[in-house]
N, C-alpha and C positions, 0 to 999 in steps of 0.2 A: 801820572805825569810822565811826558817823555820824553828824551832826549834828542838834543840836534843832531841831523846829519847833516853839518857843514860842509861842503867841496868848497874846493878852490879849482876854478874852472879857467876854458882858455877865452878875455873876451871877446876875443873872436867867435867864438861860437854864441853868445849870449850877444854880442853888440847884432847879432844877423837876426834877432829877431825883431820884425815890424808888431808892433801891439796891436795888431787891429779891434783884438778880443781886449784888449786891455779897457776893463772899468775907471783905472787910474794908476798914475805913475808918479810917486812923490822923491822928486831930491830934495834930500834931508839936508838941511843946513843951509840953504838955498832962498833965494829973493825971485820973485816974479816966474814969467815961465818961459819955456823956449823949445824951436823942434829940433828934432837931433839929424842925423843923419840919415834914418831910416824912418822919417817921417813920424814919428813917434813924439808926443807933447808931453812935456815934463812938465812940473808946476811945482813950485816950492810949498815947505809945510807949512809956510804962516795960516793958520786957520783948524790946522792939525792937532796943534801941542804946543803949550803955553810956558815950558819947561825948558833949563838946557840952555848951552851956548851954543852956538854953531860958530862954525871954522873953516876956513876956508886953506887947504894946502896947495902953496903956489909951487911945489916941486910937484904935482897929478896936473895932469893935463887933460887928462878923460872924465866925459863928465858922463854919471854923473856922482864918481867916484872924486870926486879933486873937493867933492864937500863933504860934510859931515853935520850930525849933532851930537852932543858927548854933556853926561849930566854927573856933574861934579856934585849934588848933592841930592837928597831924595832916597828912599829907599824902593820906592817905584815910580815910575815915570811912562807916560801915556802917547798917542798918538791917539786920538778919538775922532770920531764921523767921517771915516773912508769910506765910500763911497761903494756902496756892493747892491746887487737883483736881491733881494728875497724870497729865499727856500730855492737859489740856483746854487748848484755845485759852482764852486769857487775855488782858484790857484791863487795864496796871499806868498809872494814872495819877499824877503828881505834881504836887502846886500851888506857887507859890512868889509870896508880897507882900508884898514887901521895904520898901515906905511907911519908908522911911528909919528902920529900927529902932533904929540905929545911933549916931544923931544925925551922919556923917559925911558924908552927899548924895553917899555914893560907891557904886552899884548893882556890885554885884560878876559875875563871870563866873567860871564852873566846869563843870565836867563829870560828868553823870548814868554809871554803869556800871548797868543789868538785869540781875542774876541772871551777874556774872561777863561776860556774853557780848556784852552789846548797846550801845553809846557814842550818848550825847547830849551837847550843848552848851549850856549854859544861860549867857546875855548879858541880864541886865537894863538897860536903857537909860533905866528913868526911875526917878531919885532919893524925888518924892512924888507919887504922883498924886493925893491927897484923893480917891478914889475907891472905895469900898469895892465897885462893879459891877467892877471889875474885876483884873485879875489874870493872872502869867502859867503857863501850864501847856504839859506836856510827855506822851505816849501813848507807848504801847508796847504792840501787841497778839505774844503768843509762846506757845509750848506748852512749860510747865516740863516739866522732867525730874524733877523732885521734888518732895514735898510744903508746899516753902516755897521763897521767894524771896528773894533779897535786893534790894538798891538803893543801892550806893554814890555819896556825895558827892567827888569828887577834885578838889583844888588845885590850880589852871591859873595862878596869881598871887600870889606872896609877901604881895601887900597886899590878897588878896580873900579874907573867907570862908566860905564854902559856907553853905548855910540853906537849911531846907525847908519850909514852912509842911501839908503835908499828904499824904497816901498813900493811893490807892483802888486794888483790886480787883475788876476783874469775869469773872464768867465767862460764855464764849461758847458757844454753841448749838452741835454736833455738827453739821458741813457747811459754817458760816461758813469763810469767807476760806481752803474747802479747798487752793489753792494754797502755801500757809506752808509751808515744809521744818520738820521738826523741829528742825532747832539757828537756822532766820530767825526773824527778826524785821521787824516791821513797825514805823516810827516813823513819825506822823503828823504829815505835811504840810497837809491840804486837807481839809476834808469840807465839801461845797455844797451844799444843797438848792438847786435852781433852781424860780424863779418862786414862792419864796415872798416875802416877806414881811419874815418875821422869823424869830429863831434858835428850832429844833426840838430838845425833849432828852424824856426822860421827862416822862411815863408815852408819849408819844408815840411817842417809840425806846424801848421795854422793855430796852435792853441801856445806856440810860444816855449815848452816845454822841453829842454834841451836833451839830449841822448848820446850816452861816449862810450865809446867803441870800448871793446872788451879786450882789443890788443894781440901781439901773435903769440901763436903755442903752438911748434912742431908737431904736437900732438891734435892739432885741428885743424882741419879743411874749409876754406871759405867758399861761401857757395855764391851765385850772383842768377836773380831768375830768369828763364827765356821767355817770361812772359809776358808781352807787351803791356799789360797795367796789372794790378792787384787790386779786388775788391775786397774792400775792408767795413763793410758792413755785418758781418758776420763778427766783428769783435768791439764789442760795444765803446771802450774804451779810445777809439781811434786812433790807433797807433799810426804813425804817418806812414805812405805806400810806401817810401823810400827805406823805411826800416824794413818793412816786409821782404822787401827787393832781394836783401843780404838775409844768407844766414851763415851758423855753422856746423859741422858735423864732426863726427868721431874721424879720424883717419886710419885708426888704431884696433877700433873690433867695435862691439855691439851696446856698449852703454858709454855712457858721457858723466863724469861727475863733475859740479863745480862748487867750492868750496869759500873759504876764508869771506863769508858774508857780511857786509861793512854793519854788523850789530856787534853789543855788548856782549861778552863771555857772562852775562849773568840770565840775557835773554828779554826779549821784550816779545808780545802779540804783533802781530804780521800779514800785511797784505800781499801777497804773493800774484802778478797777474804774469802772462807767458804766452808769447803771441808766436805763431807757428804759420807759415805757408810754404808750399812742397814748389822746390825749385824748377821742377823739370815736367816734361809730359811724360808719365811714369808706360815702359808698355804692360802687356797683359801679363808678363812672366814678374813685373817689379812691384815691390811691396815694398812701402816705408809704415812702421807701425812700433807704436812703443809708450811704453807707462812711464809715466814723471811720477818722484817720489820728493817730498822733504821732510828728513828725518824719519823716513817710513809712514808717510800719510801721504797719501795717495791725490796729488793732484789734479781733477776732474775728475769724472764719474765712472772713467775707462780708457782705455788704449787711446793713445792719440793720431790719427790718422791725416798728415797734414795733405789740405788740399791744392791741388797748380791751380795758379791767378785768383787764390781768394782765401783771406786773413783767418783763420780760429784763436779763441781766447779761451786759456780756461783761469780759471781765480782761484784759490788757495788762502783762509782768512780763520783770523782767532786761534792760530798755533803759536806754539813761542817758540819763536827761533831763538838761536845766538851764533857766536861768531865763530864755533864748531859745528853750526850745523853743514847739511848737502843735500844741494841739490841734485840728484841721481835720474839719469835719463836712461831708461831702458828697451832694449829691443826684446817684441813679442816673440813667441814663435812662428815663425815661416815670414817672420820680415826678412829682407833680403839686403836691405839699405838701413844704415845705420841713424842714429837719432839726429834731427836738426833744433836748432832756437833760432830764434829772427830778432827774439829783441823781450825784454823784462820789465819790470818795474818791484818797486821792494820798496814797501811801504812798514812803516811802524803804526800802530792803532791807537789815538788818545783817544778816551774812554770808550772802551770797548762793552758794544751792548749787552755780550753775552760774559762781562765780568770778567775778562780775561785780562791779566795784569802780568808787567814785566816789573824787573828793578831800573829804576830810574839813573841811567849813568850820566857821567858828562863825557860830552863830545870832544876829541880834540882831531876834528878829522878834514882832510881837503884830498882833493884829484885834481890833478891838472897836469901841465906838460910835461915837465921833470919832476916825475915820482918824486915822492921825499917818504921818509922814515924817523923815526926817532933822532933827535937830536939838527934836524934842517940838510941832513948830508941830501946829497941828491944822489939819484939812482938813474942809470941811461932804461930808462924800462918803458915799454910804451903801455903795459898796462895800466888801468886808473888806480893807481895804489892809493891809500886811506894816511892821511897825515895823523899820526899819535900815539901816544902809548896804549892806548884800550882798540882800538882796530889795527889790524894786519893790512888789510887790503881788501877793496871792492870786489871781486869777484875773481878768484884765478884758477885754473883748470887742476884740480888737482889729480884725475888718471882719466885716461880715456882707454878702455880696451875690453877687453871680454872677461867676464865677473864669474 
C-alpha cells in the first residue's frame, strides 16, 4: 500500500490545462454537464456512484471545485465505470477542497483505493483557506486491465468523512513511463521543472501534467537554451520542450546535491525519471559530463553527457528512498562545466513487481504559493515546500560545490 502525495497547487497552473487527452472529467457532486473555459466537458457523477450526499458551497465560485461528494456513512464507498483504453498507460487524477463544507473546521483524512489495486492517503490539514488557487490533489499513472476503473473512498476515522470534489482521466502516449509493470502503479510524489519560473501545465505538457519550479538558491545558476527547439524523442516519457528549455546548474564547484525528498523517513520504492539537455553549443575545449547518484546507486548505465537541442532520460526504479535520501550530481574527470537537471519526476511504486516494499505512511502534504509548514504558518519562500508533519519539503538544494 502507498501513501498520497497530496499538493496543494496554484489553479492557475491546473485551470491552463485543455484535456484534450482527457478519457473523462467527472464533477463530483454535480448535475448535468457543462464546458469550462478551456474548452474542457465536465459531466456530473450521476451514473458513477450511487452513495453519498453531494453539496454544493455557495461561498466557491470555481468550478469544479464549489461541489463536492462527502459520505457520511459506509465504510467504503465507490465511483465505478470510468471510463479508461484497455492496457493504455493512464493518469487518474483526484481533487479534493474541503474550505470547511462542513461548518466543523475539522479537515478529515481517508484513503484513496485505484482500480482495486493501488492505496493512497488523503490528510487535509487546513480547515479554510479562502483560497480558491488552491487545492489539494492526488496521481495515479497505471495500465487498466479493463475497460473502466474505479476509485474508492475508505474510512480511516469514525469522526471523518471521505469527499471528493473531482475526477480526471488521461490517456498516455504508447512508450511513456515504459518501465510500469502491468499490475504498478505509479503515485505521484514530485514533478519539477528546473530553472523555470513558474508552474508548467497545458497546452504546454499536452498530457495535462503540471510541473513546479524548483525555486531560487544563491547557490544555483539558471540556464535558458539557445536552441531554437528541443527534440524530445530521445526521452520516452515526453517531458514537455519548454521543460527542457530551462535548467539548472551548480554555481558553486562540481557536484549538485538535492535533498529533503517529499517521501516518508520510513521510505517507500521509487521511480526516479531525470530529463537532461545541454544548454549551449558546447566548443571543442568544453565538456559537460557527470554521474547522478541516489543514495549511492547509480542512476543510468554511466556518465551523463547532456546533449544541445535534444532531450536524454535516464530512470532509476525499485530503491527505497525516504526523506533523508539525495540526490547527488557529480562532475567526471576532465569535465569542465558543471552538472545540469531540466526537470524530474518522483514516483512512489504500488506493487512493485520485483517485491520491493516501503512502510505505508500518511500523507499530510501540499505545494503551492505561500509555503506553509507545520501549524498553517506561512513561509515567504518560493520553493514548493511539503505541507505536514512527516515531509519537510519537496525538493531543496542542500550543497552545491566541490565534494
Amino acid at each position: 500500500m502507498m501513501a498520497a502525495h497530496l499538493y496543494l497547487i496554484t489553479l492557475f497552473s491546473l485551470s491552463a490545462i485543455t484535456l484534450s487527452v482527457a478519457e473523462r472529467t467527472i464533477d463530483c457532486g454535480s448535475m448535468g454537464s457543462y464546458v469550462d473555459s478551456n474548452n474542457v466537458t465536465w459531466v456530473g457523477d450521476e451514473g458513477f456512484v450511487t452513495a453519498g450526499k453531494s453539496m454544493n458551497n455557495s461561498d466557491v465560485v470555481t468550478k469544479p471545485l464549489n461541489t463536492l461528494r462527502y459520505f457520511p456513512s459506509g465504510q467504503s464507498n465507490c465511483y465505478t465505470n470510468i471510463p479508461v483504453t484497455k492496457r493504455k498507460k493512464t493518469l487518474v487524477r483526484t481533487k479534493f477542497y474541503y474550505e470547511n463544507y462542513d461548518g466543523n473546521f475539522s479537515p478529515p483524512s481517508f484513503d484513496l483505493v485505484y482500480d482495486g489495486k493501488h492505496r493512497d492517503s488523503v490528510e487535509i490539514t487546513e480547515s479554510l483557506l479562502n483560497d480558491e488557487k488552491t487545492f489539494y490533489y492526488s496521481e495515479l499513472i497505471s495500465t487498466p486491465s479493463n475497460e473502466s476503473i474505479s476509485v474508492c473512498l475508505f474510512r480511516t476515522s469514525p469522526a471523518d468523512n471521505p469527499f471528493i470534489s473531482s475526477i480526471e482521466v488521461y490517456s498516455l502516449d504508447v512508450g511513456m513511463y515504459a518501465d510500469l509493470g502491468p499490475n504498478e502503479g505509479l503515485i505521484t510524489r514530485q514533478r519539477t521543472t528546473c530553472g523555470a519560473k513558474e508552474s508548467i501545465s497545458y497546452p504546454l505538457d499536452p498530457y495535462g501534467r503540471p510541473w513546479f519550479p524548483l525555486g531560487f538558491d544563491y547557490a544555483l545558476t539558471n540556464l535558458t537554451t539557445s536552441a531554437l527547439s528541443i527534440d524530445i524523442t530521445g526521452a520516452s516519457n515526453k517531458p514537455p520542450e519548454v521543460v527542457m528549455s530551462k535548467a539548472l546548474s551548480s554555481s558553486l564547484g562540481e557536484s549538485l546535491k538535492l535533498s529533503n525528498l517529499a517521501l516518508p523517513l520510513t521510505g517507500l520504492p521509487v521511480y526516479l525519471a531525470l530529463y537532461f539537455s545541454e544548454p549551449q553549443s558546447l566548443g571543442r575545449t568544453q565538456k559537460r559530463s557527470f554521474n547522478v547518484f541516489l543514495d549511492g546507486t547509480q542512476v543510468g548505465s554511466g556518465p551523463i553527457v547532456p546533449v544541445f537541442g535534444k532531450a536524454t532520460q535516464v530512470v532509476l526504479r525499485d530503491v527505497v528512498a525516504t526523506s533523508l535520501s539525495q540526490i547527488v550530481f557529480q562532475s567526471t574527470d576532465g569535465s569542465v562545466l558543471p552538472p545540469i537537471i531540466n526537470g524530474l519526476e518522483l514516483y512512489s511504486i504500488s506493487n512493485s513487481r520485483d517485491g520491493v516494499v516501503g512502510v505505508k505512511p500518511r500523507a499530510k502534504n501540499a505545494v503551492g504559493d505561500g509555503a506553509k509548514t507545520n501549524g498553517g504558518k506561512k513561509k515567504k519562500n518560493k520553493l514548493p515546500l511539503i505541507l505536514g508533519v512527516t515531509f519537510a519539503s519537496a525538493f531543496a538544494v542542500l550543497s552545491s560545490g566541490i565534494c
